[in-house]
C-alpha positions as CSV (number, residue, x, y, z in Angstrom):
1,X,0.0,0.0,0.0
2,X,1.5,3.8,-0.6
3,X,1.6,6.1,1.5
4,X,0.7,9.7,0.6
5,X,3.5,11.5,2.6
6,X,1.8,14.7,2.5
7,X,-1.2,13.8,3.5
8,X,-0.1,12.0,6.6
9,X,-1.2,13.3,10.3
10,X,2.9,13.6,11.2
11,X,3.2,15.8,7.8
12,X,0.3,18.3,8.4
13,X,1.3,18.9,11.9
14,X,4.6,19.9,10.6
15,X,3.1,21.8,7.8
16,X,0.9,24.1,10.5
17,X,3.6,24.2,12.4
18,X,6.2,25.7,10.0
19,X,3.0,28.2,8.3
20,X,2.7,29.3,12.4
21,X,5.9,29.7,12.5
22,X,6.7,31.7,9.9
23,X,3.8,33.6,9.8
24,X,4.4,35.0,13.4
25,X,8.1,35.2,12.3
26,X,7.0,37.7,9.4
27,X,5.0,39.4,12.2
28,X,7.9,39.8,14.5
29,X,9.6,41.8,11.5
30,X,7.0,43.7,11.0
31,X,6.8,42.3,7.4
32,X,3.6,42.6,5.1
33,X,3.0,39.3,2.9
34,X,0.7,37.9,0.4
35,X,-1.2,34.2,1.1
36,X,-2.6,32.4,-1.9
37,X,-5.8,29.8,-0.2
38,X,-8.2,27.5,-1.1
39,X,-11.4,29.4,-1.5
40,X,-13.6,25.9,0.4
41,X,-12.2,26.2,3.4
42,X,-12.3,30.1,4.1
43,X,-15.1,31.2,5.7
44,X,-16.4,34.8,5.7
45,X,-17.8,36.9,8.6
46,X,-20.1,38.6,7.6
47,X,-20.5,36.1,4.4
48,X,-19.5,37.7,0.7
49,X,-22.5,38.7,-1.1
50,X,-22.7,35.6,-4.1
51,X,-21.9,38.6,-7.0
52,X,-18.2,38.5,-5.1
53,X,-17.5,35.1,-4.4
54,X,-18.8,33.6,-7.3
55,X,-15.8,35.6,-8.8
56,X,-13.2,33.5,-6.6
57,X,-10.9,31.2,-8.3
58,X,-10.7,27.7,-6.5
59,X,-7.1,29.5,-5.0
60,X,-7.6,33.3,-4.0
61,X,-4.4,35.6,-3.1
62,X,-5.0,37.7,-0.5
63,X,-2.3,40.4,-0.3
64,X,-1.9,41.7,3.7
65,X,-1.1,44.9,3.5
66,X,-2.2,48.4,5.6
67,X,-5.8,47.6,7.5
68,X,-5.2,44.5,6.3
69,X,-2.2,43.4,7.9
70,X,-2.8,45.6,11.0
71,X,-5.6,43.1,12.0
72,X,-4.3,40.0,11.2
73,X,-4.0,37.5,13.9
74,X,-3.0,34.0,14.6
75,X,-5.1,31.5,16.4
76,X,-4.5,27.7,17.2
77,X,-4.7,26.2,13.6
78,X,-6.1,29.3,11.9
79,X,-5.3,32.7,10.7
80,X,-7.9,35.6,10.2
81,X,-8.1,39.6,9.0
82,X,-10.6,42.1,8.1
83,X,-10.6,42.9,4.0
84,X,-12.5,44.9,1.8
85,X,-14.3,43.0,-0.8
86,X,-15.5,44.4,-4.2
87,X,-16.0,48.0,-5.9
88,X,-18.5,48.4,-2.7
89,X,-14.9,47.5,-0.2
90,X,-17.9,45.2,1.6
91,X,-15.7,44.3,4.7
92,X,-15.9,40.8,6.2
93,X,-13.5,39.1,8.6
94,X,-11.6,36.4,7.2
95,X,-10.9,32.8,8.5
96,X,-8.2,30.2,7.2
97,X,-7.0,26.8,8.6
98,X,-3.3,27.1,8.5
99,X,-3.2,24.3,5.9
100,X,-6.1,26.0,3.7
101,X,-3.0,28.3,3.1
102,X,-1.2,26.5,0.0
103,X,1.6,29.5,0.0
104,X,3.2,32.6,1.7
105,X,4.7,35.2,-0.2
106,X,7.2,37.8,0.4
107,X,6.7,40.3,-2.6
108,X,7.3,38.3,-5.7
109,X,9.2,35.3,-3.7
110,X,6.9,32.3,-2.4
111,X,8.5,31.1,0.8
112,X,6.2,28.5,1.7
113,X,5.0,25.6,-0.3
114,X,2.5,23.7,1.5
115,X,1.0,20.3,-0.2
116,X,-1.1,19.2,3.2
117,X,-5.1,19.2,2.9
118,X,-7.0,20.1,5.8
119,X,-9.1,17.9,7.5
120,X,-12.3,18.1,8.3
121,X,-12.0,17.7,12.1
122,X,-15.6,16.5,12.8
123,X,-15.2,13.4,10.8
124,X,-11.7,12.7,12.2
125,X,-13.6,12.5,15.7
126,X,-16.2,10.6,14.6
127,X,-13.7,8.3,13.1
128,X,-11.4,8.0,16.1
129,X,-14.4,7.7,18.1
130,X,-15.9,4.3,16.7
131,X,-12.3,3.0,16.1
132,X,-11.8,3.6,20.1
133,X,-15.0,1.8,20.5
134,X,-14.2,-1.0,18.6
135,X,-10.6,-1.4,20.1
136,X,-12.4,-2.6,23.4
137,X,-13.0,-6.0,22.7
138,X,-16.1,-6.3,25.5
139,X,-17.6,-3.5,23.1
140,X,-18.0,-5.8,19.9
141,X,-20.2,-7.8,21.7
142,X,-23.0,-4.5,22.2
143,X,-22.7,-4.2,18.3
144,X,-23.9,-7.4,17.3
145,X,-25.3,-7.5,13.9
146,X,-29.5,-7.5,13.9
147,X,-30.9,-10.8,12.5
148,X,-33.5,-9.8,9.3
């Protein structure tokens, strides 16, 4: 059986780790960078008006710069901002899993190159969860397979 390296659980830690990293690196320099992400897992608060968004590519650069940059933050596993959207600058806060990000760029030069998908959390729990359940052998017995 392969393997897909970079879509292992060890790989995508280390990918979030080193987007983390080097994200609140470019902060500690006081450095403004550009992120190009997967539109799917970005969500929008309040939500883009369909006219914008229906514009998106699949991958969308967002350039953090000014405002932009000023209210960026990092949170465990994500990154957000404020943006203007549009010819109307329709403002919305934006939210990205770290591994939504697919690269960082510093002007022209791309300094990160990240191949890891996210994961949709809520079916790795539910996943984990049955496998734990079946892992107890004294469980199998209360999952017994109904008779027709």
């Amino acid at each position: 059986m392969t393997i897909n390296l970079f879509q292992t659980p060890e790989y995508r830690t280390l990918m979030e780790e080193h987007i983390e990293k080097t994200i609140g690196y470019l902060f500690n320099k006081n450095q403004e960078f550009s992120l190009a992400c997967e539109i799917k897992h970005i969500n929008f608060n309040p939500e883009l008006p369909s006219s914008i968004k229906e514009a998106f590519n699949e991958t969308v650069l967002f350039v953090l710069s000014g405002y932009t940059y000023e209210t960026a933050k990092l949170d465990t596993g994500y990154f957000s901002f404020e943006a203007g959207f549009g010819s109307e600058n329709f403002g919305s806060t934006v939210t990205v899993p770290l591994l939504a990000i697919k690269q960082v760029f510093v002007g022209d030069n791309p300094i990160i190159f990240n191949l890891a998908q996210p994961v949709d959390k809520e079916k790795v729990s539910k996943k984990s969860s049955m496998e734990a359940l079946l892992n107890n052998p004294e469980n199998k017995k209360l999952l017994k397979k109904k008779k027709p």
